[in-house]
PyMOL Python script that loads the backbone (N, CA, C, O; Angstrom):
from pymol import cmd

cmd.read_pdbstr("""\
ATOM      1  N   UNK A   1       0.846  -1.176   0.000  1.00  0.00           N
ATOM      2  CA  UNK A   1       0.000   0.000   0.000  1.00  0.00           C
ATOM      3  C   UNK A   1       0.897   1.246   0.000  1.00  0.00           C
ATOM      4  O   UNK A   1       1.664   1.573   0.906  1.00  0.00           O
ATOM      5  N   UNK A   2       0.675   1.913  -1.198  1.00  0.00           N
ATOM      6  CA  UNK A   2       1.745   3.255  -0.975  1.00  0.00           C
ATOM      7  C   UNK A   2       1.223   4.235   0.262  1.00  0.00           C
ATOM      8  O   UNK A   2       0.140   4.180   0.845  1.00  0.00           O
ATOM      9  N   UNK A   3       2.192   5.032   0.452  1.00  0.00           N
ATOM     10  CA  UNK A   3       2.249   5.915   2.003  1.00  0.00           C
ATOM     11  C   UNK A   3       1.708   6.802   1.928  1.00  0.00           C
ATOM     12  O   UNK A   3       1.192   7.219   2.965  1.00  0.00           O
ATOM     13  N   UNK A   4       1.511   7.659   0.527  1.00  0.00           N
ATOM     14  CA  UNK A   4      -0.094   8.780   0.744  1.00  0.00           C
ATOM     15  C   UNK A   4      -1.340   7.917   0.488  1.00  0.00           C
ATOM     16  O   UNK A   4      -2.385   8.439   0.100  1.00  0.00           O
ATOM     17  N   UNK A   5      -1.235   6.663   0.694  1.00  0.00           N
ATOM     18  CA  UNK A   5      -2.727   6.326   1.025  1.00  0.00           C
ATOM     19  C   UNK A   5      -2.663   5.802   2.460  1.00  0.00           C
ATOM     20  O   UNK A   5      -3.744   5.562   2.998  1.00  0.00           O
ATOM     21  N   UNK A   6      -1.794   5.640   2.993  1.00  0.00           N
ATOM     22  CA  UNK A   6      -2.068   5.207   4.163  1.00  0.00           C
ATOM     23  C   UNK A   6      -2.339   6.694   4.887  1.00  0.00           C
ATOM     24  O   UNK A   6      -3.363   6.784   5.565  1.00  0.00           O
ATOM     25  N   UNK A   7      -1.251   8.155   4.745  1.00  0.00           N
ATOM     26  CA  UNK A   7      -1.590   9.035   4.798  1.00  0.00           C
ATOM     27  C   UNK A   7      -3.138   9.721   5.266  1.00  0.00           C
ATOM     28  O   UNK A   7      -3.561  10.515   6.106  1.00  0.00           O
ATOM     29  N   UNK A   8      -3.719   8.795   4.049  1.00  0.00           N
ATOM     30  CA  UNK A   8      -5.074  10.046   3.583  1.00  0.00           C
ATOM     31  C   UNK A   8      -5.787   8.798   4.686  1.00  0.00           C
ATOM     32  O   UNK A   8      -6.643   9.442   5.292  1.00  0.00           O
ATOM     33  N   UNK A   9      -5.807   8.089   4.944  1.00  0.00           N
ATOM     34  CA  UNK A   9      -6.284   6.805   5.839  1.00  0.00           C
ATOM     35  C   UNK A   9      -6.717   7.096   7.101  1.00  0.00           C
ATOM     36  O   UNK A   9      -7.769   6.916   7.714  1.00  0.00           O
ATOM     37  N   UNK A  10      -5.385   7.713   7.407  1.00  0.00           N
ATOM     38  CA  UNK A  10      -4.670   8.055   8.867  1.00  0.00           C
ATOM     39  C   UNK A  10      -5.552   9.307   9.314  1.00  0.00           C
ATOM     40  O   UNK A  10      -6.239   9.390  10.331  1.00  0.00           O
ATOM     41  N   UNK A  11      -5.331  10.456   8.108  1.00  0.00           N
ATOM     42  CA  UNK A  11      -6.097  11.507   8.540  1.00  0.00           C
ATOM     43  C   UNK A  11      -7.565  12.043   8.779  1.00  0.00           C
ATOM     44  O   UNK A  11      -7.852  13.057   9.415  1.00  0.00           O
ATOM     45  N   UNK A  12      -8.603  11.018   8.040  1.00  0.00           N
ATOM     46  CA  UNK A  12      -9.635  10.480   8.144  1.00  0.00           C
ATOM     47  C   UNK A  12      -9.828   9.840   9.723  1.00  0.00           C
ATOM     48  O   UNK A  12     -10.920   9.966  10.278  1.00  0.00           O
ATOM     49  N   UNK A  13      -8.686   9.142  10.410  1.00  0.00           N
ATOM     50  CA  UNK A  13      -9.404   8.497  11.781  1.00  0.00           C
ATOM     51  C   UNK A  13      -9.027   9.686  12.426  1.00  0.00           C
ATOM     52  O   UNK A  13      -9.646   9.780  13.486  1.00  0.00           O
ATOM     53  N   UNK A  14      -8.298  10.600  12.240  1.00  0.00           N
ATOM     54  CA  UNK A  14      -7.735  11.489  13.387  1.00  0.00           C
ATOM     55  C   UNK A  14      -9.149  12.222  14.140  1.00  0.00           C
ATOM     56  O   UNK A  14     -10.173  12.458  13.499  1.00  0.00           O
ATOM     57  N   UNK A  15      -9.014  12.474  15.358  1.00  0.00           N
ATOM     58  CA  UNK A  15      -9.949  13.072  16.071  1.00  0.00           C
ATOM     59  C   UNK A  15      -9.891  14.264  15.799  1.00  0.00           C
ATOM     60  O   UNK A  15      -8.763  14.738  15.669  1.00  0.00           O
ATOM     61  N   UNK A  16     -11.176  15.228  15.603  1.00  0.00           N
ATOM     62  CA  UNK A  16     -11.808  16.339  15.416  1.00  0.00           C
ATOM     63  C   UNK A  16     -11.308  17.251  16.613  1.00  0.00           C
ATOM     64  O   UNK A  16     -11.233  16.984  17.812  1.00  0.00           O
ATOM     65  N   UNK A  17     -11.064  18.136  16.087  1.00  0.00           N
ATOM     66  CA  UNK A  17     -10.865  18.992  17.343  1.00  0.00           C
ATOM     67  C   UNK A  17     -11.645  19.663  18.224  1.00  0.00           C
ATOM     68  O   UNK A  17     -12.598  20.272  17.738  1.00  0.00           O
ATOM     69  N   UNK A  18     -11.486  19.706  19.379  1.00  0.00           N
ATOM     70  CA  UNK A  18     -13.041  19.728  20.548  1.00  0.00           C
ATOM     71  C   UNK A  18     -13.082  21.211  20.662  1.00  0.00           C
ATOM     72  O   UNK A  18     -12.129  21.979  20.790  1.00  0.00           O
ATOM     73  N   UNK A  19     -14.259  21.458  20.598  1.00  0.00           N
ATOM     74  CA  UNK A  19     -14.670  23.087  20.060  1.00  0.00           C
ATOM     75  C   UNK A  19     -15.382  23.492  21.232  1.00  0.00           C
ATOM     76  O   UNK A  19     -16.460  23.022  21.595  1.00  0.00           O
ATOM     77  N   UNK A  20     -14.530  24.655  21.977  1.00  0.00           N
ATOM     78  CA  UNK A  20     -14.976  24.736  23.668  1.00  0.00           C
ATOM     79  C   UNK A  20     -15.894  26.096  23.392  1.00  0.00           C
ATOM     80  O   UNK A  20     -16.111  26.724  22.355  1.00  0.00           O
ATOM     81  N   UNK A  21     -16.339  26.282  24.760  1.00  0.00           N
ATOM     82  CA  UNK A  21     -17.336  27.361  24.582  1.00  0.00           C
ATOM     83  C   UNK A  21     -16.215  28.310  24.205  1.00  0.00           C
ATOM     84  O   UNK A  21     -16.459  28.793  23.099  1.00  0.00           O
ATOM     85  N   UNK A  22     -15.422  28.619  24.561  1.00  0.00           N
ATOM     86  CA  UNK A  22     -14.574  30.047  25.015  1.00  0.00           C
ATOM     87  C   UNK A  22     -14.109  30.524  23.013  1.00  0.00           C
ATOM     88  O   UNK A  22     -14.059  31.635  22.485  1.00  0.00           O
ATOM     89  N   UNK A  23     -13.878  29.247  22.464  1.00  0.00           N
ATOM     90  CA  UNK A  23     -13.845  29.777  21.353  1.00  0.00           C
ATOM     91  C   UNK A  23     -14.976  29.860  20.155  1.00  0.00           C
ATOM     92  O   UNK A  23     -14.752  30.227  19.001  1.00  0.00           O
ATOM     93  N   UNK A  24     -16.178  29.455  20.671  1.00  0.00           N
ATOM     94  CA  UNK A  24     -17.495  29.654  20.012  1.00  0.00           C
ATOM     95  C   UNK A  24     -17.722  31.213  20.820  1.00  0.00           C
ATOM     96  O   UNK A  24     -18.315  32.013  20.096  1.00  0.00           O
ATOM     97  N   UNK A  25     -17.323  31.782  22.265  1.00  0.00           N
ATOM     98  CA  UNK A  25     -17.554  33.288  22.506  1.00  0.00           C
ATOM     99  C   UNK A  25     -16.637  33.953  21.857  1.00  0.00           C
ATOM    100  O   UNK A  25     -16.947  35.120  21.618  1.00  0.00           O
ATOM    101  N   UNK A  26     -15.312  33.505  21.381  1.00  0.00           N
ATOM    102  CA  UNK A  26     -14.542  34.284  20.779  1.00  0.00           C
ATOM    103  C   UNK A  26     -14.763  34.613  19.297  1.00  0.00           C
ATOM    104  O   UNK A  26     -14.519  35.618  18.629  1.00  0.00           O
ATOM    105  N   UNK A  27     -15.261  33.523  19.040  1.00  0.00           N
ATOM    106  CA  UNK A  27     -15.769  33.745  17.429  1.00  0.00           C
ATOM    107  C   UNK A  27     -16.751  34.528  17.410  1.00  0.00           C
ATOM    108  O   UNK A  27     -16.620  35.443  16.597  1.00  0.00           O
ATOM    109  N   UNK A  28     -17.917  34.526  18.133  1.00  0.00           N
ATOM    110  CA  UNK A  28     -18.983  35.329  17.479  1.00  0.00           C
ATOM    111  C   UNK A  28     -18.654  37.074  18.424  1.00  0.00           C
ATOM    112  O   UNK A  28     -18.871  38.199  17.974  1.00  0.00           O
ATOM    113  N   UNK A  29     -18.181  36.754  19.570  1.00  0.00           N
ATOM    114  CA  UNK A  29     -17.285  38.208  19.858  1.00  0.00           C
ATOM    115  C   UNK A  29     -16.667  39.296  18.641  1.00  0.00           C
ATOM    116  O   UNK A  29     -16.902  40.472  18.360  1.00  0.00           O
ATOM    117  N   UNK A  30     -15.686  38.159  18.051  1.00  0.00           N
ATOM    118  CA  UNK A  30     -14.854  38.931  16.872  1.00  0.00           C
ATOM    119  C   UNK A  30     -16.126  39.251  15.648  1.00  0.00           C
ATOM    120  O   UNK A  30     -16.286  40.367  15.155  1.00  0.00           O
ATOM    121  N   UNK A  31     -16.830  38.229  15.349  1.00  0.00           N
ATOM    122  CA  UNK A  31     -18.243  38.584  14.101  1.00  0.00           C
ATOM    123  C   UNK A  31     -18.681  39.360  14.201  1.00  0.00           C
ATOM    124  O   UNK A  31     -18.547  40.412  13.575  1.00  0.00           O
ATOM    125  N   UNK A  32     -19.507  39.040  15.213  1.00  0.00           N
ATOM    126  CA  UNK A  32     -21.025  40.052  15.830  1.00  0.00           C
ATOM    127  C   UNK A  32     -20.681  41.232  16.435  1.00  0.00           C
ATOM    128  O   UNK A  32     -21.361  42.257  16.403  1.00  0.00           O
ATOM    129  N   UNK A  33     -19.441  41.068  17.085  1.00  0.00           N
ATOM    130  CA  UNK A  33     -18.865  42.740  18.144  1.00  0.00           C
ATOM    131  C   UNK A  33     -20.243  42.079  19.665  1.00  0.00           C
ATOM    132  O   UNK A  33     -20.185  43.051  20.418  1.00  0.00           O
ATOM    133  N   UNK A  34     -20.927  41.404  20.119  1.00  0.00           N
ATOM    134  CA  UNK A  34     -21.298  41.373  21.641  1.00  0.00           C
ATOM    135  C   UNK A  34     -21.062  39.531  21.864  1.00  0.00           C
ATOM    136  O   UNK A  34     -20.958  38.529  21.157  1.00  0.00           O
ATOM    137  N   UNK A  35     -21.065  39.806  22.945  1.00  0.00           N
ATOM    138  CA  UNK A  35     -20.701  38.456  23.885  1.00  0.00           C
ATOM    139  C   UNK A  35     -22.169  38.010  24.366  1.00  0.00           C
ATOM    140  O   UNK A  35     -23.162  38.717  24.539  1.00  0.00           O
ATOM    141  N   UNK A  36     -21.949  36.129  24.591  1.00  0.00           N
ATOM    142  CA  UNK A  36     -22.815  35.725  24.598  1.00  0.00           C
ATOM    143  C   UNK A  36     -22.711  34.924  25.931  1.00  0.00           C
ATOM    144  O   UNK A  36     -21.570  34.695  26.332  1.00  0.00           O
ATOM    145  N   UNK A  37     -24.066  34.340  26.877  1.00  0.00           N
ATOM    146  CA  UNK A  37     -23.182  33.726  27.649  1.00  0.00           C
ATOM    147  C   UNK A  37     -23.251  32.040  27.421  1.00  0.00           C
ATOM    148  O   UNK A  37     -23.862  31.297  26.653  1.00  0.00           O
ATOM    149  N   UNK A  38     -22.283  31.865  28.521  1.00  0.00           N
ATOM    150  CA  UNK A  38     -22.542  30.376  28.381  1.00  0.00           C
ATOM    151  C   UNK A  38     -23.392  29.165  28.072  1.00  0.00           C
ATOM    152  O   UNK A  38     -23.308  28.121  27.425  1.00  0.00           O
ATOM    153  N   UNK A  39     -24.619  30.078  29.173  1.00  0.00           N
ATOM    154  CA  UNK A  39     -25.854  28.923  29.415  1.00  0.00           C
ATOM    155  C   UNK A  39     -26.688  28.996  28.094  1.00  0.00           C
ATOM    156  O   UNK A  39     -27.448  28.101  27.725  1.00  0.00           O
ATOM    157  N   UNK A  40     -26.474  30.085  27.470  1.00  0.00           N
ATOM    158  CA  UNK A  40     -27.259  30.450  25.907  1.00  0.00           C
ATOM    159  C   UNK A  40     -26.623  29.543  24.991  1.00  0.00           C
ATOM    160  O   UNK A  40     -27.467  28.952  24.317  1.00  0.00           O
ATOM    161  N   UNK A  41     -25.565  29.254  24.753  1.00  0.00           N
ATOM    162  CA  UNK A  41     -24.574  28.313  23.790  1.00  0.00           C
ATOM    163  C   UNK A  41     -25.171  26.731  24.467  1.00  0.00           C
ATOM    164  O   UNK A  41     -25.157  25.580  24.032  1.00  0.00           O
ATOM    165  N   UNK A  42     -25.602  27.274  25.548  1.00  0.00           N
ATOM    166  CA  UNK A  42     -25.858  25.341  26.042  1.00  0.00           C
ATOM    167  C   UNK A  42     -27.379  25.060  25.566  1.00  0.00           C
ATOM    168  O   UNK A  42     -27.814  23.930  25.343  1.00  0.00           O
ATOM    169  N   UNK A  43     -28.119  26.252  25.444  1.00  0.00           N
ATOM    170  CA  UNK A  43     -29.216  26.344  25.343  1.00  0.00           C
ATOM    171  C   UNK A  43     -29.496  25.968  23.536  1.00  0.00           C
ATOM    172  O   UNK A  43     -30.429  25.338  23.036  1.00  0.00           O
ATOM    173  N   UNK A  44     -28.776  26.364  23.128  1.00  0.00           N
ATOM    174  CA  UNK A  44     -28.870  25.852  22.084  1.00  0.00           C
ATOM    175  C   UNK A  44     -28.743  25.016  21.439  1.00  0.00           C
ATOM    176  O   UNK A  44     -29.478  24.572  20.558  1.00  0.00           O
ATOM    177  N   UNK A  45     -27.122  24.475  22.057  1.00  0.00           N
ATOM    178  CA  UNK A  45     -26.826  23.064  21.747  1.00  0.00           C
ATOM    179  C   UNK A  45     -27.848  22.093  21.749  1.00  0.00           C
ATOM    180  O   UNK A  45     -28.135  21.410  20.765  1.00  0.00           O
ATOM    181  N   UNK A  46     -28.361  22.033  22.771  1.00  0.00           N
ATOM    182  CA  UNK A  46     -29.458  21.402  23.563  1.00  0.00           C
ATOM    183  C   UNK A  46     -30.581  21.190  22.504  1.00  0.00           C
ATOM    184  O   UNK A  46     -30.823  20.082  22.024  1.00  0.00           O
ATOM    185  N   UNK A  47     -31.484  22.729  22.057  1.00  0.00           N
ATOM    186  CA  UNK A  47     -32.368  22.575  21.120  1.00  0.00           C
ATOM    187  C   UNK A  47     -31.689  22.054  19.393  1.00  0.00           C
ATOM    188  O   UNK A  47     -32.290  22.149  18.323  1.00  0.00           O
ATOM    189  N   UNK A  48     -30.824  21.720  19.540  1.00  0.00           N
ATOM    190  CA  UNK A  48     -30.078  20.758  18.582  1.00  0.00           C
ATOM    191  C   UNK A  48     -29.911  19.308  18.852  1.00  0.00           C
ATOM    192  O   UNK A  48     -29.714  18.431  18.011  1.00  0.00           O
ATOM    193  N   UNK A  49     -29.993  19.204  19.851  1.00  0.00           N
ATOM    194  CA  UNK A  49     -29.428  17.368  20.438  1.00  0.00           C
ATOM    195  C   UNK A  49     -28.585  17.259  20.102  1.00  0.00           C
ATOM    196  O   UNK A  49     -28.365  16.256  19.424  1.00  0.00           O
ATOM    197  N   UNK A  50     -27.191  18.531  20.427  1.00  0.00           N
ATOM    198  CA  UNK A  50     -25.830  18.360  20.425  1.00  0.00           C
ATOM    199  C   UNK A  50     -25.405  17.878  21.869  1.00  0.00           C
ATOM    200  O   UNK A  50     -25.894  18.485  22.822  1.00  0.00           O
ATOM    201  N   UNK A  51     -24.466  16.752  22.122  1.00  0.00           N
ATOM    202  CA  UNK A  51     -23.885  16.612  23.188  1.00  0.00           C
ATOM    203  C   UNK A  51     -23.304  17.503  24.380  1.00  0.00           C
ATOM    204  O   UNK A  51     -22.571  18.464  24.150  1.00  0.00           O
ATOM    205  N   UNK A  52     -23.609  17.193  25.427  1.00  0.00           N
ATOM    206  CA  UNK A  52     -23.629  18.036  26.497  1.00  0.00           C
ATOM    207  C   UNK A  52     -23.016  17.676  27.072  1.00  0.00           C
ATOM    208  O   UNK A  52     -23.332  16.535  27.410  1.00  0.00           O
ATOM    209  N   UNK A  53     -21.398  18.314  27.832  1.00  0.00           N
ATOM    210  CA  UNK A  53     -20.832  17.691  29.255  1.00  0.00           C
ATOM    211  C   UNK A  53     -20.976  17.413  30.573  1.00  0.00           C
ATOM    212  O   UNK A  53     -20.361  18.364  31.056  1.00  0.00           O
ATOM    213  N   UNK A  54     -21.224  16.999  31.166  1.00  0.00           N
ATOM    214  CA  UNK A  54     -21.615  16.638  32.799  1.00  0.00           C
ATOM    215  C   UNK A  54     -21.112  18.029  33.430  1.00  0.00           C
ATOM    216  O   UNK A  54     -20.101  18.521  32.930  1.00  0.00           O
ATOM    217  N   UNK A  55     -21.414  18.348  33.937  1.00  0.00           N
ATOM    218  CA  UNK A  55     -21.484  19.686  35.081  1.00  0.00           C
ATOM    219  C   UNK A  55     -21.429  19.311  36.352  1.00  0.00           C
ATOM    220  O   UNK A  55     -22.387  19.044  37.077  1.00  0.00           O
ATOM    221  N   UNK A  56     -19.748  19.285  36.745  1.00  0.00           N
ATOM    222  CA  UNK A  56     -19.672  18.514  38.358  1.00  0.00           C
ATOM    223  C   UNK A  56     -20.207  19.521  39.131  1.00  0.00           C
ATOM    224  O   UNK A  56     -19.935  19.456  40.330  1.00  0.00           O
ATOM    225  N   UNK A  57     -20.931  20.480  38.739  1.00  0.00           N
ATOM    226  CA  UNK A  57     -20.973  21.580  40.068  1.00  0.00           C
ATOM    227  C   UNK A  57     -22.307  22.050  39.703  1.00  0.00           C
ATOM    228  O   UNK A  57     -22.704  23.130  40.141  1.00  0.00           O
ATOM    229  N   UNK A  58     -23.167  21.194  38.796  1.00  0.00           N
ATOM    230  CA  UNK A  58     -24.503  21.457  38.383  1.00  0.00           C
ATOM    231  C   UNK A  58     -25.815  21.633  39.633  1.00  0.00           C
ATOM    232  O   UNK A  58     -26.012  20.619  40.301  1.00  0.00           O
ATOM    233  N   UNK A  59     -26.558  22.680  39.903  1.00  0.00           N
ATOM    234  CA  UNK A  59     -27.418  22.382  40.808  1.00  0.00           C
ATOM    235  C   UNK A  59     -28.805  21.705  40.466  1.00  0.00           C
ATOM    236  O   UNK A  59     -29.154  21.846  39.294  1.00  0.00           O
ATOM    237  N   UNK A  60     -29.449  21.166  41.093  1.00  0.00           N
ATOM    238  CA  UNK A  60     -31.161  20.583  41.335  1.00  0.00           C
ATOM    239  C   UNK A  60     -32.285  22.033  40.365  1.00  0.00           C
ATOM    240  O   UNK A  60     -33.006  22.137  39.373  1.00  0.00           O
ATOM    241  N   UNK A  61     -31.686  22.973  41.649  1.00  0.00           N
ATOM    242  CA  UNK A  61     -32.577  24.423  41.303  1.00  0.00           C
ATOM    243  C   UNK A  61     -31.914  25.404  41.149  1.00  0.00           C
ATOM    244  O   UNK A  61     -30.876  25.528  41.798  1.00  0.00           O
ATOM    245  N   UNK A  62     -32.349  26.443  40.189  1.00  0.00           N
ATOM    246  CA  UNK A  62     -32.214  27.631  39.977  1.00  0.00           C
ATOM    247  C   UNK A  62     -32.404  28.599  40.893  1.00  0.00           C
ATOM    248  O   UNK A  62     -33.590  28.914  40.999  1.00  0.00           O
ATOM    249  N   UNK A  63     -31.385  29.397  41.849  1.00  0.00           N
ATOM    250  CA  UNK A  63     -31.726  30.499  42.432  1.00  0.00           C
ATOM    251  C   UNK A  63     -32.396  31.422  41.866  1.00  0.00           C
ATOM    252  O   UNK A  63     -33.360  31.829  42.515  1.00  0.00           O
ATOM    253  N   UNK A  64     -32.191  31.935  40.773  1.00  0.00           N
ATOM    254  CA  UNK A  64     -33.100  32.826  39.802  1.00  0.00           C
ATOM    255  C   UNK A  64     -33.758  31.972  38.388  1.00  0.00           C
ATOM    256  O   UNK A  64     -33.406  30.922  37.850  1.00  0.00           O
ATOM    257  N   UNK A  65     -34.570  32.686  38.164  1.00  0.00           N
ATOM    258  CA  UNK A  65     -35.338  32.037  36.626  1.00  0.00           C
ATOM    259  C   UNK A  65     -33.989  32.207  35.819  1.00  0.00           C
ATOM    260  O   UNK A  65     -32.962  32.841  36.059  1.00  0.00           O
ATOM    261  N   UNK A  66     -34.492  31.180  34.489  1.00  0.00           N
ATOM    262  CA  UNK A  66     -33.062  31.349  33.786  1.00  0.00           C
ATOM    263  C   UNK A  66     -33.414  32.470  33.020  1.00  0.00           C
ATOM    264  O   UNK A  66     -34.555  32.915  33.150  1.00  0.00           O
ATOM    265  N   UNK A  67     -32.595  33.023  32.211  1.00  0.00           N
ATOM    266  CA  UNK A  67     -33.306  33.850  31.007  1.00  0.00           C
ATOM    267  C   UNK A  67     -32.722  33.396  29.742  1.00  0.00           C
ATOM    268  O   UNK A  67     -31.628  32.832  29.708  1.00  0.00           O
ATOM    269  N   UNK A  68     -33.444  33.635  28.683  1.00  0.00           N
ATOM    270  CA  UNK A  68     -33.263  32.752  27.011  1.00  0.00           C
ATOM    271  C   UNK A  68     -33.233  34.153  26.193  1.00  0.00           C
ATOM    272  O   UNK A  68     -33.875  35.203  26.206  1.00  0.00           O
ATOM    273  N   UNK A  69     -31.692  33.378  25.181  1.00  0.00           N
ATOM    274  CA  UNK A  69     -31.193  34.369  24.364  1.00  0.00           C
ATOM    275  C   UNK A  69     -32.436  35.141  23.661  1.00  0.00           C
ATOM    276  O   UNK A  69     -33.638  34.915  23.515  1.00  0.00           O
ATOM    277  N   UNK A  70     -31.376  36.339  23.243  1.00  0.00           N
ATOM    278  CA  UNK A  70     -32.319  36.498  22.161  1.00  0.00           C
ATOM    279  C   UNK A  70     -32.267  35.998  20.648  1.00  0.00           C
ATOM    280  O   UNK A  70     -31.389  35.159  20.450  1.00  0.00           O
ATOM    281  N   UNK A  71     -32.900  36.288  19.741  1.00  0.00           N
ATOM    282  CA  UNK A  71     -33.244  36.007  18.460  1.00  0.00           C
ATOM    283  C   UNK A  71     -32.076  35.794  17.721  1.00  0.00           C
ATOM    284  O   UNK A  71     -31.649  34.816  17.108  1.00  0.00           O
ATOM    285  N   UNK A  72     -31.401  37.600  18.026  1.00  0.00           N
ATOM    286  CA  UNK A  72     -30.144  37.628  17.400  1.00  0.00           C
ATOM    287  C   UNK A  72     -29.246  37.233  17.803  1.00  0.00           C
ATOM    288  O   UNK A  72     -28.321  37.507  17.039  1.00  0.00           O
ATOM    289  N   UNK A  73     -28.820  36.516  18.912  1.00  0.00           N
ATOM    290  CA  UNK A  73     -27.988  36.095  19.826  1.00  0.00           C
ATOM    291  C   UNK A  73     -28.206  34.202  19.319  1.00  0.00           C
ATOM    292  O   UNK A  73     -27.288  33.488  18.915  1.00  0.00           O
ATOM    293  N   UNK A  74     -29.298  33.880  19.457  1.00  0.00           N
ATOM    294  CA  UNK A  74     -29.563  32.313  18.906  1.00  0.00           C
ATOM    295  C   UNK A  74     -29.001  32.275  17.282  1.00  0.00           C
ATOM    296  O   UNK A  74     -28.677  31.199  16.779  1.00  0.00           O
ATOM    297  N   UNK A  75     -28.906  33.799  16.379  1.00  0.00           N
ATOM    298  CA  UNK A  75     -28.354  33.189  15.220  1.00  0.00           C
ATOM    299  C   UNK A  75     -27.239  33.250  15.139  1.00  0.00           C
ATOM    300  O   UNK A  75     -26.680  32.337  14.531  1.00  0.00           O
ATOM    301  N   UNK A  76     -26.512  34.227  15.650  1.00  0.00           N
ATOM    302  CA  UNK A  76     -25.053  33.986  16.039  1.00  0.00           C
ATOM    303  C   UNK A  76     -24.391  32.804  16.491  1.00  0.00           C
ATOM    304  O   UNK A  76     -23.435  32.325  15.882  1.00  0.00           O
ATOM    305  N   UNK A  77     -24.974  32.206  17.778  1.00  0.00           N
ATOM    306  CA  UNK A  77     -24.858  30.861  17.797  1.00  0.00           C
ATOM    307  C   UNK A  77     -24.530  30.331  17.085  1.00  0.00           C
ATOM    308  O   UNK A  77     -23.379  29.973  16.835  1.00  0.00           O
ATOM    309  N   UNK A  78     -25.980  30.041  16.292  1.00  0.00           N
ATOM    310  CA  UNK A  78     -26.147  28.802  15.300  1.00  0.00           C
ATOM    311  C   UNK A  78     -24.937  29.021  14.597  1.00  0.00           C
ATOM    312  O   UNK A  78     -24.227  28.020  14.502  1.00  0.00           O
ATOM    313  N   UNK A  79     -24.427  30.272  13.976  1.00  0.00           N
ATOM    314  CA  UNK A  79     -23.758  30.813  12.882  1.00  0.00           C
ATOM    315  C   UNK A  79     -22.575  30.390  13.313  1.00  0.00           C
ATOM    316  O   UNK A  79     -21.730  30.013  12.501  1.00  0.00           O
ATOM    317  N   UNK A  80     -22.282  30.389  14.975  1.00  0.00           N
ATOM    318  CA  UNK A  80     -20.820  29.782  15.537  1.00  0.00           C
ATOM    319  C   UNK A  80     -20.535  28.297  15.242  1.00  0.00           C
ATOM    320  O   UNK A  80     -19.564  27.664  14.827  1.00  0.00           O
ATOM    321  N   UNK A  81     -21.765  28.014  15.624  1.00  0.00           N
ATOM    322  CA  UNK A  81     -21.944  25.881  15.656  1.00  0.00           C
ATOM    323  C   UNK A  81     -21.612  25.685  14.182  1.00  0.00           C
ATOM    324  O   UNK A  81     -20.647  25.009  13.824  1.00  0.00           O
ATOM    325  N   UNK A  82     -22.528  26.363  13.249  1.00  0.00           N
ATOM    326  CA  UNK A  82     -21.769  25.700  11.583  1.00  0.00           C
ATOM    327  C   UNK A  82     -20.569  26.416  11.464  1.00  0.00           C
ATOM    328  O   UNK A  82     -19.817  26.009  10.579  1.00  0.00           O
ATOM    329  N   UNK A  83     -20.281  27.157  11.975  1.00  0.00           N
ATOM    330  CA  UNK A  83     -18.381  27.706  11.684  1.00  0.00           C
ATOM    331  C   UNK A  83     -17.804  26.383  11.915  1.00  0.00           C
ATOM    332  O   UNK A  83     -17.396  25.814  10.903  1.00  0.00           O
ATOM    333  N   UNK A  84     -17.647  25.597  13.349  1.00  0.00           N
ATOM    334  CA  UNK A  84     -17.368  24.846  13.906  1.00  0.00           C
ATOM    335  C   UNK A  84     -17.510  23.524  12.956  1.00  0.00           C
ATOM    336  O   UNK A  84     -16.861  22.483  12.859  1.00  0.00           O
ATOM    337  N   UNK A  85     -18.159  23.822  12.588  1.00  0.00           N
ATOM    338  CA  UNK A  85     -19.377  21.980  11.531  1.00  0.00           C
ATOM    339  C   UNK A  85     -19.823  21.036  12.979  1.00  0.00           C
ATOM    340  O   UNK A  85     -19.805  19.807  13.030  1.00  0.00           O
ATOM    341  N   UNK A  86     -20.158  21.831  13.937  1.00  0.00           N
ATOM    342  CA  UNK A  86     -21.415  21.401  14.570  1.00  0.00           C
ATOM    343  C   UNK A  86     -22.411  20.610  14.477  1.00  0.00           C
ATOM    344  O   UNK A  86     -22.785  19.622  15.110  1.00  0.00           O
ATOM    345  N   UNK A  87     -22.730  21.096  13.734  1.00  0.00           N
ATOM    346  CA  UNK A  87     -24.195  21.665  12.898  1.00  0.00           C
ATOM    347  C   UNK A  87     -24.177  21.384  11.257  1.00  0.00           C
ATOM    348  O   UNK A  87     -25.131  21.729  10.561  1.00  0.00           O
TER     349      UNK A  87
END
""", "prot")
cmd.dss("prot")
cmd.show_as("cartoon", "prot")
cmd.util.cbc("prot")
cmd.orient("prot")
């Protein structure tokens, strides 16, 4: 088997690179010019049935109601997640 096919083989199994919040806020920071927060990027993921990490420090209840992005803030998102290929 020649070695750029094992090559092109190899680079096909390689693992994807794990796409953290901090650079889905940095991306749409630098796009959009405003910041988004965390629980909004989870919030979305979520209404995607994108995978979610365990939260060792997750509570039962909410001290306050949560509050949900806005409109333009959910397309930014989205717009971060397919930057990413998320999505």
């Amino acid at each position: 088997m020649p070695l750029d096919n094992i090559a092109k083989r190899a680079e096909a199994y390689k693992p994807k690179e794990r796409v953290t919040y901090k650079m889905i806020k940095e991306y749409i920071e630098a796009k959009y010019g405003f910041k988004v927060h965390t629980a909004y990027i989870a919030e979305v993921k979520r209404s995607f049935g994108l995978s979610m990490y365990d939260a060792p420090n997750a509570v039962e209840e909410l001290k306050q109601p949560r509050k949900h992005p806005t409109a333009e803030k959910v397309e930014a998102i989205k717009d971060a997640l397919k930057h990413f290929k998320m999505i």
